[in-house]
C-alpha positions in Angstrom: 124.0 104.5 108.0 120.1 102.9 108.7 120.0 100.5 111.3 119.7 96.2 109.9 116.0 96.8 110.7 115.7 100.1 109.2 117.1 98.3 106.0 114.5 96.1 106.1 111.7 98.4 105.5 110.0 99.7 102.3 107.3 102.8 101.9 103.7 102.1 102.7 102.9 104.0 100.1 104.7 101.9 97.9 102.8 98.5 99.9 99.8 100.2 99.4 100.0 100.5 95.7 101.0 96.6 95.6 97.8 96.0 97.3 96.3 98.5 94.8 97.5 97.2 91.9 95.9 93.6 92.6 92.5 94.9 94.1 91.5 97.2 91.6 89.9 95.9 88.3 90.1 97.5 85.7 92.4 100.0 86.6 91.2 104.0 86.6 92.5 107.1 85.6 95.2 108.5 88.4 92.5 110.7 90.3 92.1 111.6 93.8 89.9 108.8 94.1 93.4 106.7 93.7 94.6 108.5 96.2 92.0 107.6 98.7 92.0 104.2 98.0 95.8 103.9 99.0 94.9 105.8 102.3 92.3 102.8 102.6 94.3 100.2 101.9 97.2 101.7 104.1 95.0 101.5 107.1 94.1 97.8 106.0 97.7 97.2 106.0 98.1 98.8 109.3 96.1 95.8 110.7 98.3 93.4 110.1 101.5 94.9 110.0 103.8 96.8 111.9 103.7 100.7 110.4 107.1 102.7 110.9 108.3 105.7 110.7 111.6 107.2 110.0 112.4 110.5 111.9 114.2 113.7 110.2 117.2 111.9 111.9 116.9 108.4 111.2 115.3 107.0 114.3 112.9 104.7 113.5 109.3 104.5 115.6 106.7 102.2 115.4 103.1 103.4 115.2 100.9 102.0 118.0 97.3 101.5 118.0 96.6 105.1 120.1 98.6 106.3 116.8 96.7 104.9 114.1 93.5 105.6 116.3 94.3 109.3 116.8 94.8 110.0 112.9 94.9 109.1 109.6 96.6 108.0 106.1 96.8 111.0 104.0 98.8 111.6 100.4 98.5 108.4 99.1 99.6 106.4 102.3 102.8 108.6 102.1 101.7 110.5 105.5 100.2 110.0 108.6 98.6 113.0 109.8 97.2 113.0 113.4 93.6 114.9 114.1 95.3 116.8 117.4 97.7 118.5 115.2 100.7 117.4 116.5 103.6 117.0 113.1 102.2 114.9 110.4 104.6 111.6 109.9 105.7 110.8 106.8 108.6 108.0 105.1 106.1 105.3 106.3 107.4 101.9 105.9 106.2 98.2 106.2 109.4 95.1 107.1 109.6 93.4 103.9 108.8 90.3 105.5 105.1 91.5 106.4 104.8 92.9 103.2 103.2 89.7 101.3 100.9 88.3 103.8 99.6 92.0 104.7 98.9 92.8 100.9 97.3 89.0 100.5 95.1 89.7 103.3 94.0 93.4 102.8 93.5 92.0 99.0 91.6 89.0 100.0 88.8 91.0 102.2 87.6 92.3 98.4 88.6 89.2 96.6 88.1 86.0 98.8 90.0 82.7 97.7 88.6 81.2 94.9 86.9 84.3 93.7 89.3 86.6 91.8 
């Protein structure tokens, strides 16, 4: 059974594509290029938000800043691959809490108030 604040998370990836959905206009064909701009906005995310991640076992850990600094979004914002090699990280989540003001923010550096 997931921890009370392991219940409280939701994917990145899924963030991402929240933050995806109200940045991009008009909306392309599903490419790579899609791709990359989830990895984007996952790292824009990442900036304002706590970034977990849920181990084969359930534990849950927190990326730090020597994390993200050491690596990078990959897959859509579904992994978290590090440049040393160590094990990629995937099932990536965001508190639900954070979720709004990181996507408002990370949406807002493309569309400032009163422009989109």
């Amino acid at each position: 059974m997931p921890s009370q604040e392991a219940a409280e998370l939701v994917s990145l990836s899924w963030a991402a594509s929240i933050a995806y959905e109200a940045l991009v206009r008009p909306k392309p064909q599903a490419d790579a290029s899609r791709h990359e701009v989830l990895e984007l906005l996952a790292l824009g995310i990442s900036l304002d938000a706590p970034i977990y991640a849920i181990g084969d076992e359930g534990q849950l850990r927190r990326l730090g800043a020597i994390d993200l600094a050491s690596g990078r979004f990959t897959a859509g914002a579904a992994r978290f691959e590090f440049h040393d090699g160590r094990p990629p990280l995937s099932d990536l989540r965001i508190k639900i809490s954070e979720l709004p003001m990181a996507v408002r923010k990370v949406v807002a550096l493309r569309f400032p108030p009163g422009t989109g």
